[in-house]
N, C-alpha and C positions, 0 to 999 in steps of 0.2 A: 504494500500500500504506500509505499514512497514514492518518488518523482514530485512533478511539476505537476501542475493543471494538464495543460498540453499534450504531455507525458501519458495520462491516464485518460484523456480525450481517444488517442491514437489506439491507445492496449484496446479500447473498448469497440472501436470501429474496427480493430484488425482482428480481433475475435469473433464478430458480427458477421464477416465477411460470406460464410455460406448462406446465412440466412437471409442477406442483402439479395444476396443470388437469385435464392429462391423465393420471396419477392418480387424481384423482376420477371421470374418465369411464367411465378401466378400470373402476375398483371399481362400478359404476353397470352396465357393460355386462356385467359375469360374470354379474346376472342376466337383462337385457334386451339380447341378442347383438345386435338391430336397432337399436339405439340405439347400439353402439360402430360395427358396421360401416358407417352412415352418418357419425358424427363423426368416425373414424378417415379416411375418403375425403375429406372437408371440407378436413379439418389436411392430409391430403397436398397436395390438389389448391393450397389457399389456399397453400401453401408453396413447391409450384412456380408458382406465378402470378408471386410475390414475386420470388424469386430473378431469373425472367425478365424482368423490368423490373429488377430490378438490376445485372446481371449485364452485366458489358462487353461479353459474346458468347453465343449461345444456347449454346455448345459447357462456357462457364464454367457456365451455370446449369444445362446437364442434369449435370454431375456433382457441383455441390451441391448441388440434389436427391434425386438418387439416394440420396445419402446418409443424410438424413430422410427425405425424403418416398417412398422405396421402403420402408423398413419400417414405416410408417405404412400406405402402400396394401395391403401384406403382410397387415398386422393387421386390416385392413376384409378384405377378401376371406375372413378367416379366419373374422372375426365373420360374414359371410354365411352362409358353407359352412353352420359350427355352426347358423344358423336356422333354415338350408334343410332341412337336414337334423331335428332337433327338430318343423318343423312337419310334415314327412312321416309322422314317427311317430305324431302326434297322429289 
């Protein structure tokens, strides 16, 4: 917790920075749903990948996974439905 203002301005934006990402993906995928539901599936999958090479035991990385990476896969799946559907209507 030491530094400057400035200092702890930057730690906090550079720690943010996935989630800045993913922000702009959403705001990207409200009009192009196949665009979130593939990038939304990417972050999950790439996230459980990680974890499982990290992870001291598969049993540690499937429940921090689940954690991200099921609401992630949640929100792909959702961006499908929504496409699936949209292109039917067409």
């Amino acid at each position: 917790m030491e530094g400057t203002l400035l200092e702890k301005i930057g730690g906090f934006f550079i720690h943010n920075i996935p989630t800045l990402i993913l922000l702009v993906i959403l705001l990207i995928s409200w009009k192009h749903e196949l665009v979130g539901g593939v990038v939304f599936l990417l972050a999950g999958i790439f996230y459980i990948g990680m974890t499982i090479r990290n992870a001291p035991n598969i049993f540690m990385a499937f429940s921090w996974s689940t954690v991200i990476a099921g609401p992630a896969i949640l929100i792909s799946i959702l961006f499908f439905l929504n496409w699936m559907k949209k292109k039917k209507r067409k």
